[in-house]
Residue frames as a rotation matrix with the C-alpha (Angstrom) as fourth column:
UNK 1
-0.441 0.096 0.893 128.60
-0.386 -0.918 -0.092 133.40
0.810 -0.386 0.441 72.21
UNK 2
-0.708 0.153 -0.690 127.97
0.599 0.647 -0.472 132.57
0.374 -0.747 -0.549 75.81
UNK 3
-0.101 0.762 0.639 124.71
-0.527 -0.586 0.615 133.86
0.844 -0.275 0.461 77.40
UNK 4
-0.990 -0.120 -0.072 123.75
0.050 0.178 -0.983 134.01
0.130 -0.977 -0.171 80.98
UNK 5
-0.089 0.966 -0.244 120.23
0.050 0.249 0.967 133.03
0.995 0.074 -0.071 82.17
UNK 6
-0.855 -0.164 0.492 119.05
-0.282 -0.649 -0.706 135.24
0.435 -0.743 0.509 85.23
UNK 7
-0.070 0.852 -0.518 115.98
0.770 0.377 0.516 134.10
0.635 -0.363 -0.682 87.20
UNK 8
-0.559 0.127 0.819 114.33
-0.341 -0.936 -0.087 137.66
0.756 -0.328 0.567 88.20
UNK 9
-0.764 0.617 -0.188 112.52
0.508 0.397 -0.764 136.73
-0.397 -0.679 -0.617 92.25
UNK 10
-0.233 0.955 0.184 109.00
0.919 0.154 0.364 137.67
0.319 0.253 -0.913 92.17
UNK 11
0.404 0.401 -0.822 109.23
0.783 -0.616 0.084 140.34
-0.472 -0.678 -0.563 94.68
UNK 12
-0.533 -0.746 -0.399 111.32
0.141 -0.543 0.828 142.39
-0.834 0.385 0.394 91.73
UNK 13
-0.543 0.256 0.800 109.06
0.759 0.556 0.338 142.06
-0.358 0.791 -0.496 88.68
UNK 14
0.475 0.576 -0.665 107.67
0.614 -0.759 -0.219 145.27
-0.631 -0.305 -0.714 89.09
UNK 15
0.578 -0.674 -0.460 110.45
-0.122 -0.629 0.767 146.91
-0.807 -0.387 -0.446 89.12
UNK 16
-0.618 -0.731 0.288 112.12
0.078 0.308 0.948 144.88
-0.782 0.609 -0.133 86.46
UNK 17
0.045 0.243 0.969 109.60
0.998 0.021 -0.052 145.50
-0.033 0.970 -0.242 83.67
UNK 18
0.903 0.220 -0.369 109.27
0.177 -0.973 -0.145 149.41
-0.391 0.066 -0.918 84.46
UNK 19
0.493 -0.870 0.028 112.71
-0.055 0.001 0.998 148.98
-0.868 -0.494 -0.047 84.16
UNK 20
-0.102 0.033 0.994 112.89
0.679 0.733 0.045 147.04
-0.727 0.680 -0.097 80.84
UNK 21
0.199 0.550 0.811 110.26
0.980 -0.130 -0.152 149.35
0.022 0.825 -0.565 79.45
UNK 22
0.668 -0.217 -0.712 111.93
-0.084 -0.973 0.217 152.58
-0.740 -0.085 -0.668 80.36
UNK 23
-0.241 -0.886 -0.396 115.40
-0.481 -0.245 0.842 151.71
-0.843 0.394 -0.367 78.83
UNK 24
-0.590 -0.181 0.786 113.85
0.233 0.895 0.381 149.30
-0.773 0.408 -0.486 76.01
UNK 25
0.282 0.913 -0.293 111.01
0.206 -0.356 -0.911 151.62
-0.937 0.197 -0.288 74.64
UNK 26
0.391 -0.183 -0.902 111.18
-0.761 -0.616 -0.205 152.03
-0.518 0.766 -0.380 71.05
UNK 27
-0.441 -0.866 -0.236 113.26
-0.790 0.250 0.559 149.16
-0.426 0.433 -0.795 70.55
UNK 28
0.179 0.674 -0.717 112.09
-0.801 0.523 0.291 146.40
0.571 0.522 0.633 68.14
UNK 29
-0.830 -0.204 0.519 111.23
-0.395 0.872 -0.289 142.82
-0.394 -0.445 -0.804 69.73
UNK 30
-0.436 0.424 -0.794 109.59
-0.546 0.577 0.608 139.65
0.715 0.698 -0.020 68.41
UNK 31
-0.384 0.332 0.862 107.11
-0.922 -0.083 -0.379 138.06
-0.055 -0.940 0.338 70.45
UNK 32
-0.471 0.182 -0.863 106.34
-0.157 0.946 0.285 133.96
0.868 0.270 -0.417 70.42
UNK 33
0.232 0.678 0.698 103.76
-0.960 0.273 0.055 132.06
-0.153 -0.683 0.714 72.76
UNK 34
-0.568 -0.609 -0.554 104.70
-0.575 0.775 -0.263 128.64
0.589 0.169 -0.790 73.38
UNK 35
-0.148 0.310 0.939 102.24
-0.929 0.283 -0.240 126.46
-0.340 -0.908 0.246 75.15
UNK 36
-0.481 -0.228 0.847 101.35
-0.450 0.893 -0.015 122.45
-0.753 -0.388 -0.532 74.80
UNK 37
-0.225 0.627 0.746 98.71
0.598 0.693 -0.402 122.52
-0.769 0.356 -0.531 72.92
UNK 38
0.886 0.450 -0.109 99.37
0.098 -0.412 -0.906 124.98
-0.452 0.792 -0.409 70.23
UNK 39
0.212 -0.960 0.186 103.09
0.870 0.272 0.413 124.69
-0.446 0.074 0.892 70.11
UNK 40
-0.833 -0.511 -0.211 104.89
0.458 -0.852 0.254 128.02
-0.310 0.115 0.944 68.75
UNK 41
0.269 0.867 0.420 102.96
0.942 -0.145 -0.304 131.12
-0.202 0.477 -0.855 67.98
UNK 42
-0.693 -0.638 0.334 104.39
0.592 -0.769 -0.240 134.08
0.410 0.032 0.911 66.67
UNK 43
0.162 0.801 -0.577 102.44
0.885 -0.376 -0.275 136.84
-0.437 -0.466 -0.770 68.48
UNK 44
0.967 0.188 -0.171 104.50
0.028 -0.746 -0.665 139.94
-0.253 0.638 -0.727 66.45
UNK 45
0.281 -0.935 0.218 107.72
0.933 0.320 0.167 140.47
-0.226 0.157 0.962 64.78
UNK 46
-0.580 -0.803 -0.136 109.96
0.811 -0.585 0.000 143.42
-0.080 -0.110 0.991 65.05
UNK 47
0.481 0.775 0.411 107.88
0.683 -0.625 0.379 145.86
0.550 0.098 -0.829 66.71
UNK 48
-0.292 -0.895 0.338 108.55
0.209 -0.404 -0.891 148.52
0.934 -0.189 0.304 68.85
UNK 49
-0.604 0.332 -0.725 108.14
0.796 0.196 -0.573 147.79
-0.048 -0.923 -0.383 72.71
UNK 50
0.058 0.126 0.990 105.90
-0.276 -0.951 0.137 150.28
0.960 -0.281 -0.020 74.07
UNK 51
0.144 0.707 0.693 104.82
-0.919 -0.164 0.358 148.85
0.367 -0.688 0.626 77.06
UNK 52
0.015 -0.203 -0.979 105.71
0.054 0.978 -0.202 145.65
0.998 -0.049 0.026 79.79
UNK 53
-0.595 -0.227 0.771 104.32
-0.552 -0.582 -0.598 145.66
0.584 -0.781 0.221 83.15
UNK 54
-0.733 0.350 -0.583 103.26
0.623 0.691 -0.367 143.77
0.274 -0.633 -0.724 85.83
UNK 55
-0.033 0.758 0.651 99.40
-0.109 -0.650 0.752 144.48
0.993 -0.046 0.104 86.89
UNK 56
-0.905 -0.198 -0.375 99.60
0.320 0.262 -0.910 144.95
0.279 -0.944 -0.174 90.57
UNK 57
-0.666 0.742 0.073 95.99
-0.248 -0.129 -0.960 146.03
-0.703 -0.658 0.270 91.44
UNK 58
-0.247 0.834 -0.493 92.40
-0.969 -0.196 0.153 145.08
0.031 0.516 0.856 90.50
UNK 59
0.725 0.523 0.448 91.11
-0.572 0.820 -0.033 141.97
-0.385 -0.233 0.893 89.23
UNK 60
0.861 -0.502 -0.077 94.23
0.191 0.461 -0.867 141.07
0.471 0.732 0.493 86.82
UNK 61
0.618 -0.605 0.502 96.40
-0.786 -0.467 0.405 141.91
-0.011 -0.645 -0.764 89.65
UNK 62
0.143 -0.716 0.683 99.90
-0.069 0.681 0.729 139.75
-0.987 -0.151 0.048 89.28
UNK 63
0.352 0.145 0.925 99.48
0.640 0.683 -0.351 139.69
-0.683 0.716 0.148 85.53
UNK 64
0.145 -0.980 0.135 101.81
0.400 0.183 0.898 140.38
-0.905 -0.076 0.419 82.85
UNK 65
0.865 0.495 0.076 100.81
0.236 -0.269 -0.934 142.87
-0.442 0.826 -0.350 79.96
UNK 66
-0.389 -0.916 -0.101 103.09
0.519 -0.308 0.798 143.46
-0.761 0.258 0.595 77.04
UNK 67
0.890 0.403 -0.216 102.55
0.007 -0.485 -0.874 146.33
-0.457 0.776 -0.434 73.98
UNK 68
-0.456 -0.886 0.088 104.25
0.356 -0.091 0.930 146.27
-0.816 0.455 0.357 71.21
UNK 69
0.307 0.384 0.871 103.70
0.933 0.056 -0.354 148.45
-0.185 0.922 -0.341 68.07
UNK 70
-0.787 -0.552 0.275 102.97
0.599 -0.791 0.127 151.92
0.148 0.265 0.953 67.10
UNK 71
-0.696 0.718 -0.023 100.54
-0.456 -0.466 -0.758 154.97
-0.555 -0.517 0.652 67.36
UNK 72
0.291 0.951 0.105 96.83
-0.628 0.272 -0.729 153.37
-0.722 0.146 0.676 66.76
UNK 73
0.487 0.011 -0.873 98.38
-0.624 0.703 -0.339 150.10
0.611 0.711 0.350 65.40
UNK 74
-0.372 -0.738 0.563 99.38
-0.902 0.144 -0.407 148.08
0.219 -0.659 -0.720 68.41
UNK 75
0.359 0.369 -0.857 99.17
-0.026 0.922 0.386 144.54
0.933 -0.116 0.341 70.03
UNK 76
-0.242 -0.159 0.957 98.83
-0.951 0.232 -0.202 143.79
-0.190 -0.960 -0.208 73.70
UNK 77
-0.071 -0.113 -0.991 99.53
0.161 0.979 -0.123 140.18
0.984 -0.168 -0.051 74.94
UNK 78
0.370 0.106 0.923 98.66
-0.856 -0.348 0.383 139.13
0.362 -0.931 -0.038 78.81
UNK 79
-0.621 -0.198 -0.758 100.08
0.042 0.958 -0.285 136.64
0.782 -0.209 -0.587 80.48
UNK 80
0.221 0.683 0.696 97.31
-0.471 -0.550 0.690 136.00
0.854 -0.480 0.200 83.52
UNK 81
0.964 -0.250 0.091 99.25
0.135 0.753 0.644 133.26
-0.229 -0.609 0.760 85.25
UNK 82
0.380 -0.898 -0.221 102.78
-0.357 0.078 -0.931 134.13
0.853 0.433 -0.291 85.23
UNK 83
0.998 -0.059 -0.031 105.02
0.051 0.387 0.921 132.01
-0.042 -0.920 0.389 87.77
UNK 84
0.248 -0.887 -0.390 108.78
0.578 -0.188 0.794 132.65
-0.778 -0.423 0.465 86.62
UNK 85
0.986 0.019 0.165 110.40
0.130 -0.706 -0.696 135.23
0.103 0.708 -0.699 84.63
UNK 86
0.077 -0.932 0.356 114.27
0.762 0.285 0.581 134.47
-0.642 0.227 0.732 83.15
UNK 87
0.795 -0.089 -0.600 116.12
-0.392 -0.831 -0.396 136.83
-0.463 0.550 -0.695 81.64
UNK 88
0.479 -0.683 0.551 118.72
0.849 0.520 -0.094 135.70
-0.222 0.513 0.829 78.87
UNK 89
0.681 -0.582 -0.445 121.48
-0.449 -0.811 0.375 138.13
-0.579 -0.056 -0.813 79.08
UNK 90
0.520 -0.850 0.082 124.86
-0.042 -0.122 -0.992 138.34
0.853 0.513 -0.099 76.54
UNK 91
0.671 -0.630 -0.391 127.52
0.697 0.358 0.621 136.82
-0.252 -0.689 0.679 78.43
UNK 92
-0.299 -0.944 0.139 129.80
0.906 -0.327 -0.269 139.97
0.300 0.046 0.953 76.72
UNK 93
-0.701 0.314 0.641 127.94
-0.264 -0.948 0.177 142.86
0.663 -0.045 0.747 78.43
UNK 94
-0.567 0.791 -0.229 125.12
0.632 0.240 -0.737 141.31
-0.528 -0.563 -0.636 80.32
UNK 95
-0.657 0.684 -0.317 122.72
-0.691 -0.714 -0.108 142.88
-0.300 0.148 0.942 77.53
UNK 96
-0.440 0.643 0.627 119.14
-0.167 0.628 -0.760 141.64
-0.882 -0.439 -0.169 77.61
UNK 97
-0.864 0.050 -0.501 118.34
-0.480 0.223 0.849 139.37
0.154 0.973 -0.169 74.22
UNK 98
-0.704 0.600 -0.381 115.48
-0.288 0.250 0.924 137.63
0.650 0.760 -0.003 75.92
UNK 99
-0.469 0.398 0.789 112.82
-0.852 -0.439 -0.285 138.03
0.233 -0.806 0.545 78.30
UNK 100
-0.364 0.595 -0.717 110.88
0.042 0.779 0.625 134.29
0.930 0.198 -0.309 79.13
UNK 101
-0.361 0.584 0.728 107.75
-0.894 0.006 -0.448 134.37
-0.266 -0.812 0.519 81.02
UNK 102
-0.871 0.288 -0.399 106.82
0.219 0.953 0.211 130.65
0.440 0.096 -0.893 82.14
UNK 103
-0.264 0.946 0.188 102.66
-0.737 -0.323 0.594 130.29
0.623 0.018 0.782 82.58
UNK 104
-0.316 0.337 0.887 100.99
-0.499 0.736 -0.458 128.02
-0.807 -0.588 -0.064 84.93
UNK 105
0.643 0.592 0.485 100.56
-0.207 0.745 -0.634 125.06
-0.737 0.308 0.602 83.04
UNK 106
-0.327 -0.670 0.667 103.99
0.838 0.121 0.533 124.69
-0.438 0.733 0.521 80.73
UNK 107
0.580 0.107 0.807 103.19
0.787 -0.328 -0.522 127.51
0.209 0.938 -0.275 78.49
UNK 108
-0.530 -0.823 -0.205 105.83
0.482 -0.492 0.725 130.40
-0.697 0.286 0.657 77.76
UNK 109
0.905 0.184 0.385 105.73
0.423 -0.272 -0.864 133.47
-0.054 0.944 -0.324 76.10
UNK 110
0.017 -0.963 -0.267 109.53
0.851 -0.127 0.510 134.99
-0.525 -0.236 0.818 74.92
UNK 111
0.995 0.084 -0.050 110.34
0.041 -0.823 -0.566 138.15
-0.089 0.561 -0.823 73.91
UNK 112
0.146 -0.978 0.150 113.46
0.981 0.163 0.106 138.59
-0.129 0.131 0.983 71.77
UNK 113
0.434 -0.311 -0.845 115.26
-0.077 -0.948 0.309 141.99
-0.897 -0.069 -0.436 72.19
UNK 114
0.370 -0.435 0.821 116.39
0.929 0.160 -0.333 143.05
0.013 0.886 0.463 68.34
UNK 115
0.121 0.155 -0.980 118.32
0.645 -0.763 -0.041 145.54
-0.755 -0.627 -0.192 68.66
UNK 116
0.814 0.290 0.504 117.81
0.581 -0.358 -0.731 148.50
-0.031 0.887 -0.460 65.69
UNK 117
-0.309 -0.924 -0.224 120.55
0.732 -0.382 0.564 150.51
-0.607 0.011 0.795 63.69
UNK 118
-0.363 0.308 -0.879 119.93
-0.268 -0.938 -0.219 153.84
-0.892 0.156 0.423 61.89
UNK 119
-0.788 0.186 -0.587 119.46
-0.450 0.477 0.755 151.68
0.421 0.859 -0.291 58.84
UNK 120
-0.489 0.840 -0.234 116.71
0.821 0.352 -0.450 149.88
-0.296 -0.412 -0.862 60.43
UNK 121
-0.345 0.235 -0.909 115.03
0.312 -0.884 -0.347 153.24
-0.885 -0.403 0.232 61.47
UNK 122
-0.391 0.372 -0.842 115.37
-0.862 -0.470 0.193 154.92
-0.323 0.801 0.505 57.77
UNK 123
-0.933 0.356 -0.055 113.81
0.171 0.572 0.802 150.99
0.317 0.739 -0.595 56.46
UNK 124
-0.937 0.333 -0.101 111.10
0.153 0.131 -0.980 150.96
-0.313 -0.934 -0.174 58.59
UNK 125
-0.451 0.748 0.487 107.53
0.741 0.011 0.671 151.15
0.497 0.664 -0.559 57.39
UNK 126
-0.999 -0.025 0.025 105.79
-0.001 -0.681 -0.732 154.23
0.035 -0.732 0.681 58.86
């Protein structure tokens, strides 16, 4: 399977996570940190997005919040130094399997897009 690897500019990033997190909400994704000196970290597995957005005002302005869970049982991840942001798209559809924000300093966090079938749904824990 051939995947394409998009490099989103900066001046878009807004836009592209509202974007994400409009048409992605609900769906399950697995979240990994990746940096030098701690080498992989899972951060959650197969939650459901709520939430990915660039902060554009205040003091965390430019940083990169993601939520992923359910009601009163969630996990938020910041990135506070993001400098690029690649999308990994399905070369048969251009659908989005994986989101990689690169950090100042080599670190990386990825979010993999899983996507859920009504089976999922009825396994689910509630």
């Amino acid at each position: 399977m051939t995947h394409i690897n998009q490099e989103i500019p900066r001046e878009q990033w807004a836009d592209y996570l509202a974007r994400i997190s409009k048409q992605e909400h609900d769906e399950w994704v697995r979240v990994e940190s990746i940096s030098p000196e701690m080498g992989d970290q899972p951060l959650s597995e197969r939650l459901p997005l709520v939430d990915i957005m660039l902060e554009t005002k205040g003091s965390e302005a430019g940083a990169v919040q993601i939520i992923v869970g359910r009601e009163n049982e969630s996990i938020t991840h910041r990135i506070l130094e993001p400098e690029r942001l690649v999308a990994e798209l399905n070369g048969n559809g251009g659908v989005l399997e994986c989101l990689e924000i690169c950090e100042r300093g080599n670190g990386k966090t990825l979010i993999f897009f899983e996507r859920t079938s009504v089976f999922d749904d009825m396994a689910a824990p509630i």
